[in-house]
Each structure stands twice: as structure tokens, then as C-alpha cells.
SEPATOR-935151 format. One record per residue (C-alpha): residue number from 0; x, y, z. Coordinates in steps of 0.05 Angstrom, whole numbers, plus 5000, padded with zeros to 4 digits. Layout:
BEGIN
NUM | X | Y | Z
...
***
This chain:
BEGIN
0 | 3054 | 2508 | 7581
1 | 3008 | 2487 | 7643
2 | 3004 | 2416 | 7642
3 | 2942 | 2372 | 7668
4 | 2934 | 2302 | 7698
5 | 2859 | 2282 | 7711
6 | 2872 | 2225 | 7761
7 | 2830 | 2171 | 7784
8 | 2836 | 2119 | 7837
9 | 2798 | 2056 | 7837
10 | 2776 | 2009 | 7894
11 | 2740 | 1948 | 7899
12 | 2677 | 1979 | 7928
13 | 2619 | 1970 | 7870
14 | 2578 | 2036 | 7877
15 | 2654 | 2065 | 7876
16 | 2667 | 2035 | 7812
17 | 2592 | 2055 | 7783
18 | 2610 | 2128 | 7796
19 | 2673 | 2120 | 7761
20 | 2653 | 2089 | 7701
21 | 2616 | 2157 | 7699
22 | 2674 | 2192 | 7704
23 | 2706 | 2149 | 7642
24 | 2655 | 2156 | 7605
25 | 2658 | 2237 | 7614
26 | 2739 | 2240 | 7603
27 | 2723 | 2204 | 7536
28 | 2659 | 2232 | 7512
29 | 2712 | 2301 | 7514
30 | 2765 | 2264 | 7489
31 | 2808 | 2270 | 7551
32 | 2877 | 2231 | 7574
33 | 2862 | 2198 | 7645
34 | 2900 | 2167 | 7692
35 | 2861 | 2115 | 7740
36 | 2910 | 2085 | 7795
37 | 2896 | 2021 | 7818
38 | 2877 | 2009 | 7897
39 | 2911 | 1932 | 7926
40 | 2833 | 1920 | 7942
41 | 2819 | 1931 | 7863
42 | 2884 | 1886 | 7843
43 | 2852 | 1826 | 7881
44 | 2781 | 1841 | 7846
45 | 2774 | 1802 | 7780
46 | 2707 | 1854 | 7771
47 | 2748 | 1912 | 7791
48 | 2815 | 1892 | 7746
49 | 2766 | 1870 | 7682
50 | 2725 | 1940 | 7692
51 | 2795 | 1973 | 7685
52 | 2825 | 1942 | 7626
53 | 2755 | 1947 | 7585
54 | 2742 | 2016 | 7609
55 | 2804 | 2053 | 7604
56 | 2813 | 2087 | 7531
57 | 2868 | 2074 | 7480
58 | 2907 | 2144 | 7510
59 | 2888 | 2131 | 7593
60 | 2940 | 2099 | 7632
61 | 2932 | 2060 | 7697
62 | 2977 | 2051 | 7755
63 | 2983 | 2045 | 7833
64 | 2948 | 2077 | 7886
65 | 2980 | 2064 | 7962
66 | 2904 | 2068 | 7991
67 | 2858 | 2027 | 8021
68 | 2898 | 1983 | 8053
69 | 2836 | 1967 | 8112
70 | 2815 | 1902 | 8072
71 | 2819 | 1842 | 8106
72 | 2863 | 1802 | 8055
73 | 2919 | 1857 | 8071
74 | 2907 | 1855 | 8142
75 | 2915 | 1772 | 8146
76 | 2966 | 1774 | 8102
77 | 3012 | 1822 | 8137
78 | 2985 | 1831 | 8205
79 | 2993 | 1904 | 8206
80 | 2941 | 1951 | 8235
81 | 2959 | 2021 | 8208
82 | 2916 | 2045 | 8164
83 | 2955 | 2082 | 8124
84 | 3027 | 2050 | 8087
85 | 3079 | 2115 | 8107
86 | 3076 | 2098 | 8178
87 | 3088 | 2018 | 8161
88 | 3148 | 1980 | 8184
89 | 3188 | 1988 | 8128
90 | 3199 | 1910 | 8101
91 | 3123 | 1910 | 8109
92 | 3114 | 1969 | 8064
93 | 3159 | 1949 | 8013
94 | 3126 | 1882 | 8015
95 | 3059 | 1908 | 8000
96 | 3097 | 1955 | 7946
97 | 3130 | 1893 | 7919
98 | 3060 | 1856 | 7916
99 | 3021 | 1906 | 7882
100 | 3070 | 1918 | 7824
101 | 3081 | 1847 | 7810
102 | 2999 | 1828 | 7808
103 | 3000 | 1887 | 7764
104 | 3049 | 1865 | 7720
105 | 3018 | 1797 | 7726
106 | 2953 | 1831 | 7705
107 | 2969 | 1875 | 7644
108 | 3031 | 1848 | 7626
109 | 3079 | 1913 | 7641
110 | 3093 | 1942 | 7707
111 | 3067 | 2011 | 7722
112 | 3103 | 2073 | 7711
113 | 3068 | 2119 | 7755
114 | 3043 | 2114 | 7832
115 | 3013 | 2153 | 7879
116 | 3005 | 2163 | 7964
117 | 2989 | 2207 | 8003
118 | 3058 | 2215 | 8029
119 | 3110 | 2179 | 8004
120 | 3186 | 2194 | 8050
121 | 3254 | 2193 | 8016
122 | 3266 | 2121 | 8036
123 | 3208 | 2087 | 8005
124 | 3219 | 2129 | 7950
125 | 3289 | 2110 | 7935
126 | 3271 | 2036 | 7952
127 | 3215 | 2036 | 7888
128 | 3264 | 2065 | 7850
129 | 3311 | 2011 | 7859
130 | 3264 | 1962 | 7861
131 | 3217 | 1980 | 7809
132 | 3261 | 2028 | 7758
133 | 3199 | 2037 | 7718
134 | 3161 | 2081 | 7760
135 | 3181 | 2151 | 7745
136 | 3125 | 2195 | 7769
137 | 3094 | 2188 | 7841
138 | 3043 | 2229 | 7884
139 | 3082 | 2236 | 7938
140 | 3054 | 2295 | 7979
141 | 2985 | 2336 | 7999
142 | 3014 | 2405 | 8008
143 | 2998 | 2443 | 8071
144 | 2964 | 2387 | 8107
145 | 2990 | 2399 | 8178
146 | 2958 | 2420 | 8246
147 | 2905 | 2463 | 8207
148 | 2874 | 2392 | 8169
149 | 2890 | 2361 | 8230
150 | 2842 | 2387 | 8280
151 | 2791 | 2400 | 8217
152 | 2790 | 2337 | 8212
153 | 2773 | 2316 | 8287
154 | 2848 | 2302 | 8303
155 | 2836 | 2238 | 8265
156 | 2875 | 2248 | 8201
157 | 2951 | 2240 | 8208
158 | 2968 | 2278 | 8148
159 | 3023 | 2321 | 8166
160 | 3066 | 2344 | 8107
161 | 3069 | 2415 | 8114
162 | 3135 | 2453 | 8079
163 | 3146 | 2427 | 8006
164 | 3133 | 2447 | 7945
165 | 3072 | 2469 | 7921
166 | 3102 | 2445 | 7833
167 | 3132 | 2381 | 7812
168 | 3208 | 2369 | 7832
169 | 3261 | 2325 | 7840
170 | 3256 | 2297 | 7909
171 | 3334 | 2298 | 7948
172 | 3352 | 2227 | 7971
173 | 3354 | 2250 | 8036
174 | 3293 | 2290 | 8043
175 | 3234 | 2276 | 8000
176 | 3206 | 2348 | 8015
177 | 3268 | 2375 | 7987
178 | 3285 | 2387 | 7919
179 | 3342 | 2357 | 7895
180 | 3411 | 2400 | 7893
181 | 3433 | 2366 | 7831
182 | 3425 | 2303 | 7794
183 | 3472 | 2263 | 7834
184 | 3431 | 2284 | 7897
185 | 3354 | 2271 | 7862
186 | 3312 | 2213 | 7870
187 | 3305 | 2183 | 7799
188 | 3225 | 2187 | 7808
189 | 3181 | 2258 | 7790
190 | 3149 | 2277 | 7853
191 | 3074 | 2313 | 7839
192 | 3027 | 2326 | 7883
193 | 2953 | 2308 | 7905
194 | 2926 | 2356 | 7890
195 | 2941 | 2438 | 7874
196 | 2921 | 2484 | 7928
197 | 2896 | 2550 | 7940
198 | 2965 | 2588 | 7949
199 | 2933 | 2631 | 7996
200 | 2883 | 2595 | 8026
201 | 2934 | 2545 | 8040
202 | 2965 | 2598 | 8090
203 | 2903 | 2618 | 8124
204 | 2861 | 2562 | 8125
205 | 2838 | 2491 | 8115
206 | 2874 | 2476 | 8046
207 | 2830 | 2410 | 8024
208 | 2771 | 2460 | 8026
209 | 2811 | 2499 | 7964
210 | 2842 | 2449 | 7911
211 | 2833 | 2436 | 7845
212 | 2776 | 2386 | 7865
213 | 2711 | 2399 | 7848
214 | 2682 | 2352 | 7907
215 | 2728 | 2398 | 7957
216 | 2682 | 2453 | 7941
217 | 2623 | 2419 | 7966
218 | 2659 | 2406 | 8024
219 | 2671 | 2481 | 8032
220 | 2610 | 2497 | 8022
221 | 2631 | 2556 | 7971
222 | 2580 | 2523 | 7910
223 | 2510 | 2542 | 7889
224 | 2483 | 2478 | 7876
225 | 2532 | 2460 | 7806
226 | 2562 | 2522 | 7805
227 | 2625 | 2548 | 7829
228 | 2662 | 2601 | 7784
229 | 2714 | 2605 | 7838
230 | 2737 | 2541 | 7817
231 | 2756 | 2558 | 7748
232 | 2782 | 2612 | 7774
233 | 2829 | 2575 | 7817
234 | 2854 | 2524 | 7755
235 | 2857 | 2580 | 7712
236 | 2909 | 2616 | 7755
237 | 2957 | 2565 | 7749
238 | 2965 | 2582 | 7671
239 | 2993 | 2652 | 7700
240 | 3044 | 2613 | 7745
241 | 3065 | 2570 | 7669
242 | 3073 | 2644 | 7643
243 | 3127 | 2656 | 7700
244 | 3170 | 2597 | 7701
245 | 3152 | 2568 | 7627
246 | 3116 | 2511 | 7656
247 | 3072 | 2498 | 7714
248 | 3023 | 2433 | 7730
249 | 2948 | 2424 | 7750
250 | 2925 | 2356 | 7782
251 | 2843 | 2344 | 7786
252 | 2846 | 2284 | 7833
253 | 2774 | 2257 | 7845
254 | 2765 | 2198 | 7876
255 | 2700 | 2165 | 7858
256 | 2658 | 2163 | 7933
257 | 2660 | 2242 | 7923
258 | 2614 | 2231 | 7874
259 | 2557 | 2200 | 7914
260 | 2500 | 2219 | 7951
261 | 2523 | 2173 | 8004
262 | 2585 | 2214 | 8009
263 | 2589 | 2266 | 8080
264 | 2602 | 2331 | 8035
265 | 2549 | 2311 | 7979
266 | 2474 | 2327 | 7991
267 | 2454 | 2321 | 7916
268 | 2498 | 2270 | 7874
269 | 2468 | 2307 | 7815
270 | 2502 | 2368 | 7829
271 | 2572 | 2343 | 7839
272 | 2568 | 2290 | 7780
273 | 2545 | 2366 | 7742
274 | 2610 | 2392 | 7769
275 | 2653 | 2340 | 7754
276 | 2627 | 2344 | 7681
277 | 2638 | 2415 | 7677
278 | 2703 | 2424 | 7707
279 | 2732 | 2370 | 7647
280 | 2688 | 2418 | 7592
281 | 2729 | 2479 | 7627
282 | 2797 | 2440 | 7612
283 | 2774 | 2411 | 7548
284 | 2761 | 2489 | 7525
285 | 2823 | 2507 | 7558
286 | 2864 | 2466 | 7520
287 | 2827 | 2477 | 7454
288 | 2844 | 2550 | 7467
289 | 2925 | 2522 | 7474
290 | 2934 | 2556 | 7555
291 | 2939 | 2482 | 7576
292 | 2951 | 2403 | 7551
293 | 2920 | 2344 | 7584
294 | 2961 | 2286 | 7595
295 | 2971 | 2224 | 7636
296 | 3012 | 2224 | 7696
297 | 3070 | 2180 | 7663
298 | 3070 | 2245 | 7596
299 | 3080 | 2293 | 7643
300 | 3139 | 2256 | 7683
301 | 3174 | 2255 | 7609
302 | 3149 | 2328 | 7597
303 | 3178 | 2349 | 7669
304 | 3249 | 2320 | 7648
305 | 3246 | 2348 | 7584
306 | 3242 | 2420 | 7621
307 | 3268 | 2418 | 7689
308 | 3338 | 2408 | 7716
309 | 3346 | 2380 | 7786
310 | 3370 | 2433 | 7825
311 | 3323 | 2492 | 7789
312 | 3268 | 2537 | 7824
313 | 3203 | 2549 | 7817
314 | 3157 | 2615 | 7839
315 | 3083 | 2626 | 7850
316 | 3049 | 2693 | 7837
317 | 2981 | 2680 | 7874
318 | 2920 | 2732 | 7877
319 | 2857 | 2726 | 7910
320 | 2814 | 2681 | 7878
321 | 2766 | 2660 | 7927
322 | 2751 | 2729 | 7962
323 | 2772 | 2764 | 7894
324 | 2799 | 2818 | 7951
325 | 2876 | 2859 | 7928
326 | 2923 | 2803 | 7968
327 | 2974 | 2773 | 7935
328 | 3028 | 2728 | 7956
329 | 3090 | 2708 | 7921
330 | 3123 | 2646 | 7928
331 | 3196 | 2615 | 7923
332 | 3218 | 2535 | 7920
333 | 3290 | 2518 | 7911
334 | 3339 | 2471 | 7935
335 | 3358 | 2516 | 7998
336 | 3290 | 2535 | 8031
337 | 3212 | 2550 | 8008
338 | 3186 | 2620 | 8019
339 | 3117 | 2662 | 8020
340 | 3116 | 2744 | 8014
341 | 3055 | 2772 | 8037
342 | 3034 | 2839 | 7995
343 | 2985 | 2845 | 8046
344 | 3045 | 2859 | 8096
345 | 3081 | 2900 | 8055
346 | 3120 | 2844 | 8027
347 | 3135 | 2815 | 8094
348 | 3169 | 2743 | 8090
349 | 3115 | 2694 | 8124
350 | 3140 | 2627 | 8119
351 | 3209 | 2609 | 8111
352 | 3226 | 2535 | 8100
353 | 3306 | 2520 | 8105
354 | 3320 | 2455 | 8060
355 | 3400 | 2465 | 8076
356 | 3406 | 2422 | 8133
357 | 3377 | 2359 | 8094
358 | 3338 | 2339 | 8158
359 | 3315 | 2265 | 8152
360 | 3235 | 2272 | 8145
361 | 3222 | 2191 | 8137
362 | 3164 | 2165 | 8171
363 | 3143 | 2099 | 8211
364 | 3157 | 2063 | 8278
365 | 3236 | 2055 | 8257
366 | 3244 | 2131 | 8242
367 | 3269 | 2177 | 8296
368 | 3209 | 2220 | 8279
369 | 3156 | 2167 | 8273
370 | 3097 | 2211 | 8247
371 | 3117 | 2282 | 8241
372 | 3129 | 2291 | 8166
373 | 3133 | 2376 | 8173
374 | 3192 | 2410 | 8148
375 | 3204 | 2447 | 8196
376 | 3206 | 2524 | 8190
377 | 3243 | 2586 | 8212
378 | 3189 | 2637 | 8193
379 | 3109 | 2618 | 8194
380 | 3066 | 2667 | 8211
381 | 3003 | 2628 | 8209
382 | 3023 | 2571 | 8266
383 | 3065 | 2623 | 8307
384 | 3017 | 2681 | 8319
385 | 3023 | 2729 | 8267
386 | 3081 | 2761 | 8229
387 | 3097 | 2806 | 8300
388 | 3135 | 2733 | 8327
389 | 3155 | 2710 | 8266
390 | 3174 | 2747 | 8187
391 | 3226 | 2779 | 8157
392 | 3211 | 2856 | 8139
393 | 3231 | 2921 | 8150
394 | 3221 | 2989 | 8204
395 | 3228 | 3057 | 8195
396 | 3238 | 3112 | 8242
397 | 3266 | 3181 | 8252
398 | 3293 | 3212 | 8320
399 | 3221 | 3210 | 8349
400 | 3171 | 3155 | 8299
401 | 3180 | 3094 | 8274
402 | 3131 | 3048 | 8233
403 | 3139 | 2973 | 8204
404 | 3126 | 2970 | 8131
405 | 3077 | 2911 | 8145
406 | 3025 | 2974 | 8162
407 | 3010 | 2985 | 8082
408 | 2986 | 2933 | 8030
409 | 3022 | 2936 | 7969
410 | 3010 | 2906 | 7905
411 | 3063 | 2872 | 7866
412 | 3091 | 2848 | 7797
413 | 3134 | 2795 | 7788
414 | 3179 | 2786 | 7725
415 | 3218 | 2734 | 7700
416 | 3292 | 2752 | 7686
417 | 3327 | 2677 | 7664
418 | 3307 | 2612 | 7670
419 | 3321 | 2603 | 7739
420 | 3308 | 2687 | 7767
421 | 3255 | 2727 | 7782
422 | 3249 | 2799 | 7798
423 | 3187 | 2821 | 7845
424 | 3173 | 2895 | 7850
425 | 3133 | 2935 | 7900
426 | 3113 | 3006 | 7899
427 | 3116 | 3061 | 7905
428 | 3082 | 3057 | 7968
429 | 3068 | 3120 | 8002
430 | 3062 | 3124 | 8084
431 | 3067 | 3177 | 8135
432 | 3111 | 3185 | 8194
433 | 3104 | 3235 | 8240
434 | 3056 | 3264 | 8197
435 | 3103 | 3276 | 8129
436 | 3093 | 3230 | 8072
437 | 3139 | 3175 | 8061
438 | 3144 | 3143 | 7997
439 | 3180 | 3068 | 7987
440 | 3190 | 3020 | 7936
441 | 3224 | 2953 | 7937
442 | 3253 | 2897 | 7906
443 | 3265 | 2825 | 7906
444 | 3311 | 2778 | 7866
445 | 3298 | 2705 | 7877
446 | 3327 | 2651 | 7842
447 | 3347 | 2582 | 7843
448 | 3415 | 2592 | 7883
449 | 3408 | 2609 | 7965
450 | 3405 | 2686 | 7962
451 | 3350 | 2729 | 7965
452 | 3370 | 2800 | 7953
453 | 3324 | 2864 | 7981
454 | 3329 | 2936 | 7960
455 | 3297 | 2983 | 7974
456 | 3292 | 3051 | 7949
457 | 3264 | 3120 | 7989
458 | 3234 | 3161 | 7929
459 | 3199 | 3218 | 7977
460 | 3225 | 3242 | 8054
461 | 3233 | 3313 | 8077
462 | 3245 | 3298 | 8143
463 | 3295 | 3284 | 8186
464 | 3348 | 3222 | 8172
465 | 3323 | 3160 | 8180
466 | 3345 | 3096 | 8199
467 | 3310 | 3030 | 8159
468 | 3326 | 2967 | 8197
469 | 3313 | 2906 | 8157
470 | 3294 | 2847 | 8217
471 | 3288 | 2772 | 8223
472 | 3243 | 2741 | 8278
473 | 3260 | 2666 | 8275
474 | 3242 | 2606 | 8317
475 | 3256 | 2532 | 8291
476 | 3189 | 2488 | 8289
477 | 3136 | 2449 | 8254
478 | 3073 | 2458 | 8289
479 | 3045 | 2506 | 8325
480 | 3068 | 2507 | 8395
481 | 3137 | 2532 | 8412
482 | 3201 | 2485 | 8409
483 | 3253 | 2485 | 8455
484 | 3300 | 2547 | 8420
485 | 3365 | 2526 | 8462
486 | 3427 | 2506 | 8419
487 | 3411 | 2563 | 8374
488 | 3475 | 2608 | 8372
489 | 3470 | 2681 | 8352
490 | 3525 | 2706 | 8317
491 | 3565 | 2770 | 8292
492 | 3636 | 2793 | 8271
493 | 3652 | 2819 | 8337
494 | 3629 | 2752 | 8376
495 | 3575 | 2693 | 8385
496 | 3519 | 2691 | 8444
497 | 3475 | 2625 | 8451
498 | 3397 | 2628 | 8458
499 | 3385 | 2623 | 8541
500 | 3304 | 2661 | 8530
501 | 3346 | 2723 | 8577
502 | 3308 | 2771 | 8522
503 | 3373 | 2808 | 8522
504 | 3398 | 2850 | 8460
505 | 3462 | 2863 | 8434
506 | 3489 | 2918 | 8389
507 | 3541 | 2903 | 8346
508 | 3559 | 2976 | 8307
509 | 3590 | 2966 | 8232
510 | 3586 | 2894 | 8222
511 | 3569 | 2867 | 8159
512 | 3528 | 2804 | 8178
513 | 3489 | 2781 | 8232
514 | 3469 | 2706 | 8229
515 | 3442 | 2650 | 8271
516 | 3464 | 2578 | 8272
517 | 3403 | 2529 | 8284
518 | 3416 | 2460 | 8308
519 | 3348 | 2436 | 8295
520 | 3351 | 2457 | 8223
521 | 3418 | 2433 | 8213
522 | 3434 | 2504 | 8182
523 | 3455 | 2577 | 8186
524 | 3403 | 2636 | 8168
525 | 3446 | 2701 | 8159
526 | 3416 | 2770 | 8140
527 | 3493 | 2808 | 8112
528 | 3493 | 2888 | 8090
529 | 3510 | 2891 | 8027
530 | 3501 | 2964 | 8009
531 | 3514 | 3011 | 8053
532 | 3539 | 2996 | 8117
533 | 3504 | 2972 | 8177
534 | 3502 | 2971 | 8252
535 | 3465 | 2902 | 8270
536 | 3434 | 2876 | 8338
537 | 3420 | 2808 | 8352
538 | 3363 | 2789 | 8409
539 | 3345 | 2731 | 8450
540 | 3271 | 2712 | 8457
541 | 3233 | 2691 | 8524
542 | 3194 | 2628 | 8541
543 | 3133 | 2655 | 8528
544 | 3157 | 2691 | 8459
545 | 3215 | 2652 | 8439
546 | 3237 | 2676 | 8367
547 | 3309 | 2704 | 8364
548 | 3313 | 2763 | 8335
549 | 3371 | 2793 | 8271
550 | 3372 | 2860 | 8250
551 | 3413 | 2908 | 8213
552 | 3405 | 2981 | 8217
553 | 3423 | 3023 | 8157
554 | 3423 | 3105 | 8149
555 | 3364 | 3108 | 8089
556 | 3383 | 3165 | 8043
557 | 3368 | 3129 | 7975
558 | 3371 | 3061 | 7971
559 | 3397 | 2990 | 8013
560 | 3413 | 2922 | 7993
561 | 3409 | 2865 | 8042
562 | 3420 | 2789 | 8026
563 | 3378 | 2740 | 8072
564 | 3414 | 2671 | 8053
565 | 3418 | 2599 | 8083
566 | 3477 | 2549 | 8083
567 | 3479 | 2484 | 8117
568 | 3520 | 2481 | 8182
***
């Protein structure tokens, strides 16, 4: 079942307010659950809290939006000039938290059982939990908004939350981009986020130009006037992603100035009020048609539970909607690390996100990281140059040719096996090498525990033997210019060599692993032969090309299996 929030947030501005009434009145004419979180400008507005309790149906919930925290009785009251709460002192934020749930209490006579920010870290998390045990579900994250959103925005939007989960999870206590091992480890509070994303888009672009959002479109500029079939497009995908894990989750987030002519991305207001009313009619028929249900944010938290065990994964099958062009990219969350396959690269692992080494991602002028909220990765191919620096995938050559598998697109289907393990399949793909035709296919198993297996199987070669060499190009980081790589130690049976950039290689014939330990990450990334054997070769990087490099070499006669996996160090 896909489930769907339709979120609001509400301020204390008045022609804010007018535009939202309008998008009450549209949720109810349709018959539609909303949720409308409250703004600490709107708490201290009699107009703005008396609006809310009259306009909000019998089935809408409100709670607690951590926005808008620029107005002046904030600003006296705390003396604080950030603009936004994660990067707050911490007794500051918490006092602000404290506030807002109390007048809300105050106001409607039951504290709130769902919030939302744009990022909310693992401490303030566990503090509202403690604080405030009936908030269960929280917005906590805008995924993908990094360096890309960043200089989109004029290098004026400190947004960065690249590296979780695209689903609702169960935050870890001591990550909040991390789901949860097990329930001793989870955060007692849903985590959902702002706003679902363009699964591709969000790798190759500006991801707030591709969300379920049907302001963002204007923004991109990929409407005609009212219309914009990609959009349904988009939200309808996610039904297909319910299919594969027996749940999945759609958030249309519109904040009410998006729906003004006054706004930067609107030039008609009728057009994107048109929008608005038509992307609610396309999940009214939706759900009349029983693909999806429509709930508040604090159903779906109770929904979530009822489904989802802390320490489960979650995948993402993702074609192209906007272009409508053959790529499709596959996607892994677990406890252990977050991973994209490109089909468009043969398969090619293009962003690898260790969760083993539990790094602490909390925000604010106490934090040792202050602003960066990135988790950082081993593999992305979109901030370090293309997947020639960083991926995992595989070669193969002959005594004179070789190729990289990333040379053919392939197209993919990915079928759930149990609850918590997938199967994706590629191929046959056919290729040439030296001008005889090669044909491949390949497998992956992912699941919920660290593994991920690889096979794959030669099906055509009348050449001479070859040699497939399955390679990971690593570098730690969480933006896109290169991190010092030294305290990285490369590691075989036969010995250990740390990371100097000498761009030296070493051959290490009929071992069965080949691994590197990364500081950094707090964690070990290990590519082991499990069938046949293997020589492997480990490489250092340079300065100006720093990613370490593991491989194992096998003799390819019919078929390998290789285990990339992750363990904390």
C-alpha cells in the first residue's frame, strides 16, 4: 500500500493564510485527510490559531512546523540570529521546542503528535522524544539537498543533508541519517521526509526542481501553464516502489506562498492554484482506484509501526520519468550503508553511503561538525567526476582487449524474494571484444543485512580465456572536492599498506579478500571472492585523483560470485 500525507504549514503572514484556506477548502471539497503544521509565528497569532481550529476538518490533524523563526518576538525573546533552528545552540533549540509544544497544548488542549524541520539531527530528536513522548512522526530530512541546492540556490541555503534515506525509517540514536540497527538502537520517533524526490533526478541534478510538489515544477520550468503529466507520473511511480517492499510513502508538502503570484517561481497564481487542485483530484482517483490511502502524518506513523521493524531495508526501482528515456536506477537503504546502481552503467554502483561507523552527524555551534549534515560517502559519482574515480563495477579482457561493463546500458528487473531481499537481474547483455560477441548477465541480492552479493554469468565467448575483475574506486567525502585520504589502510591476507597518494599497486595472487579500513567513516569496505578464486590488487590514489582502488581478478569460464560488504571498525 503507498501511503500519502498532504502537508501544510501555516504562518502568521495573512495572504499566506488566504492561499491556504484555498487549499482546505480543496482537501475537503475531495474529501481528503490533511495535515497543517503550525509555524511559532502562527502559535502567537490569535487570527492565525482561530483560522486553524475552525478550518481544519473533523479527519485533518495539526502539529509543529520548526520554520519561520525570523519574527521579532523569537528574536527578543532568545537573542539568537540563525535563521534556521538545526544550527541553534542546543538549550536554545530545545527552548523554542519546549515553547511551541506547550502554547500548543495550551491552545487545543493536547500536545501534538507529529512535527516537522527541515533537518532535524539525532540529538534534538532524542531530546523531543524524551521531552515530549507524544510526538511520534517528524520531518526530519530534505533528501539530496547538498552542494547541488547549494550553489542553485546562490550559496545562500545551508541545506546540506545529502546520504539518507529516500522512505520513512527509524532514525539510530546516534545518527539521525541512519536507520536504526534494532529497536534498542532507534529513536522512538518515525522519521519522513519533506518531500519525495526524483530518484534520478536527485543524482544528476537540482532535486527541489523534481518532488512531489506541484509548485517545484513551476520552479523547473517543466509545466505548460496547469499542466504537467510528468508530475503524475512521478507520484504514480512510487505505487511501483509499494509493489516491491509492500509499502512505500508519498508526501505533497505545499507551503502556502507557492501558491501566489507574488511568489519568485509563480507568474500566474491561477495556474498553480489549477495544479494544486489537480494534483489532490489525481490522489483522490488514485485512492478511489485502491493503489494508494491518504492519511495524516500522525496515521501513517501508526501505519509505519504496524509494518516496519527497526533494522529492515527498503529498495527503489526508479525509471525515467521526466525524460521518459530507458535509465533506470535501483536503490538500497539499510542499517549498514545506502546504495544507487546505475543501468545506464551497466549496473555500476554510483553512490555508496556506509552507515557502519555511526559517525555523529548533529548540527550547531557545539557540534564538532557545526553545519555539514552529509553522510559522507565512499562511492558518488555525481560530486567526484564520474563513475571512472569513483563506482564499483566490473572489466573484461582477454590477452590483448579489455572493456568495462559500464560501456552498455542495460535494463533491469528487480524482484522481491522475502520481506527484507531483493533480487535484481540484468541481461543478457551482449558486447564485443576484440571484435567477437560477448554476452553477460548479472545479478544482485540485496537485503536488509550488510552483504551485497554479485554474480555474474558469461552465456556467449569463443575467444580466448578471459579474466573479469570486479573493482572498487573509493574515496571518503561529503562534498565535492577531495578529502584528505591519509589514515586509510589497504588491506589483504598477505599484508596491509596505508594510503600515502604514491599511485602504487600491489598484487596479491589467491587471496580471498581485499578490503580497506577508513578512519573517516569509522568502517571497513571489503570486496571477498566467494566463487572461484581470485588474485586481488589493491592501489593507492594521487593528489590530484585520490580514490584507492580494490580489485579482484577471477578466470571467467561460467559464472563468479563476489560479496562487497561493510562492518564498522
Amino acid at each position: 500500500m503507498l501511503f500519502t500525507n498532504i502537508v501544510h504549514r501555516l504562518d502568521g503572514a495573512p495572504s499566506h493564510r488566504k492561499a491556504l484556506e484555498f487549499q482546505w477548502q480543496e482537501a475537503h471539497r475531495l474529501g481528503l485527510p490533511t495535515t497543517t503544521l503550525l509555524t511559532y509565528p502562527a502559535l502567537f497569532d490569535e487570527s492565525a490559531v482561530e483560522q486553524a481550529a475552525r478550518s481544519c476538518g473533523p479527519g485533518d490533524e495539526l502539529g509543529l512546523h520548526l520554520h519561520e523563526l525570523k519574527c521579532p518576538r523569537l528574536l527578543d525573546k532568545y537573542g539568537v540570529r540563525e535563521p534556521v533552528l538545526w544550527l541553534w545552540p542546543r538549550d536554545n533549540r530545545m527552548a523554542v521546542i519546549d515553547e511551541m509544544v506547550g502554547r500548543f497544548a495550551e491552545i487545543f488542549g493536547r500536545p501534538p503528535a507529529s512535527i516537522g524541520g527541515y533537518i532535524i539531527d539525532a540529538w534534538t530528536l532524542k531530546e523531543i522524544e524524551r521531552r515530549h513522548p507524544t510526538i511520534r512522526t517528524a520531518i526530519t530530512s530534505c533528501f539530496e539537498e547538498g552542494v547541488k541546492m547549494f550553489y542553485g540556490n546562490n550559496r545562500n541555503w545551508l541545506l546540506f543533508s545529502d546520504g539518507g534515506p529516500w522512505n520513512p525509517y527509524y532514525p539510530s540514536r546516534a545518527n539521525a541519517l541512519a536507520p536504526a540497527r534494532n529497536a534498542e538502537e532507534a529513536i522512538g520517533i518515525v522519521a519522513v521526509p519533506h518531500l519525495n524526490r526524483d530518484m534520478i533526478m536527485a543524482l544528476s541534478s537540482r532535486d527541489d526542481w523534481f518532488a512531489s510538489h506541484p509548485g517545484n515544477v513551476f520552479r523547473a520550468q517543466i509545466n505548460e501553464g496547469a499542466e504537467c503529466p510528468y508530475l503524475f507520473r512521478m507520484m504514480q511511480a512510487w505505487e511501483h516502489q509499494a509493489e516491491l517492499n509492500g509499502w512505500s510513502y508519498l508526501n505533497v508538502f505545499v507551503s502556502s506562498p507557492w501558491l501566489l503570484a507574488g511568489h519568485w517561481c509563480v507568474e500566474r497564481e491561477e495556474d498553480v492554484r489549477a495544479l494544486y487542485t489537480r494534483t489532490l483530484e489525481f490522489l483522490k482517483a488514485r485512492e478511489e482506484a485502491g493503489a494508494m490511502r491518504v492519511v495524516t502524518m500522525d496515521e501513517f506513523g501508526r501505519e509505519f509501526r504496524a509494518r516496519v521493524t527497526p533494522g529492515d531495508a527498503t529498495v527503489c526501482h526508479w525509471r525515467d520519468e521526466l525524460g521518459q528515456s530507458k535509465r533506470e536506477v535501483v536503490w538500497l537503504s539499510n542499517p549498514h550503508h545506502r546504495s544507487a546502481f546505475d543501468m545506464a552503467r551497466g549496473g555500476a554502483l554510483i553512490d555508496f553511503r556506509p552507515y557502519d561507523g555511526r559517525l555523529n552527524l548533529d548540527l550547531g555551534p557545539e557540534c564538532e561538525r557545526v553545519w555539514n549534515g552529509n553522510a559522507p560517502f565512499l562511492v558518488s559519482s555525481e560530486h567526484t567526476g564520474g563513475h571512472w574515480n569513483t563506482s564499483q563495477h566490473a572489466t573484461i579482457s582477454d590477452s590483448t582487449h579489455s572493456m568495462s561493463l559500464c560501456d552498455r546500458r542495460t535494463r533491469v528487473r528487480v524482484t522481491r524474494l522475502d520481506r527484507n531481499a531483493w533480487k535484481v537481474f540484468t541481461g543478457p547483455v551482449r558486447y564485443e571484444l576484440g571484435g567477437q560477441p560477448l554476452v553477460i548477465e548479472a545479478e544482485w541480492e540485496l537485503g536488509a543485512d550488510a552483504d551485497i552479493i554479485i554474480r555474474r554469468r558469461l552465456l556467449e565467448w569463443k575467444g580466448s580465456p578471459l579474466k573479469l575483475s570486479e573493482v572498487f574506486l573509493g574515496r571518503a567525502g561529503s562534498h565535492e572536492y577531495p578529502e584528505d585520504q591519509r589514515g586509510v589502510i589497504l588491506r589483504a591476507p598477505n599484508g596491509e599498506w596505508p594510503v600515502t597518494y604514491s599511485d602504487e599497486t600491489r598484487t596479491c595472487p589467491g587471496v580471498g579478500w581485499v578490503e580497506a579500513a577508513v578512519p573517516p567513516l569509522g568502517m571497513i569496505v571489503r570486496l571477498e571472492a566467494v566463487n572461484p578464486p581470485a588474485d586481488g590488487l589493491l592501489g593507492d590514489g594521487v593528489i590530484f585523483s585520490p580514490s584507492f582502488r580494490l580489485q579482484l581478478d577471477f578466470t571467467f569460464s561460467q559464472e563468479t560470485q563476489t560479496c562487497l560488504t561493510t562492518r564498522p571498525l
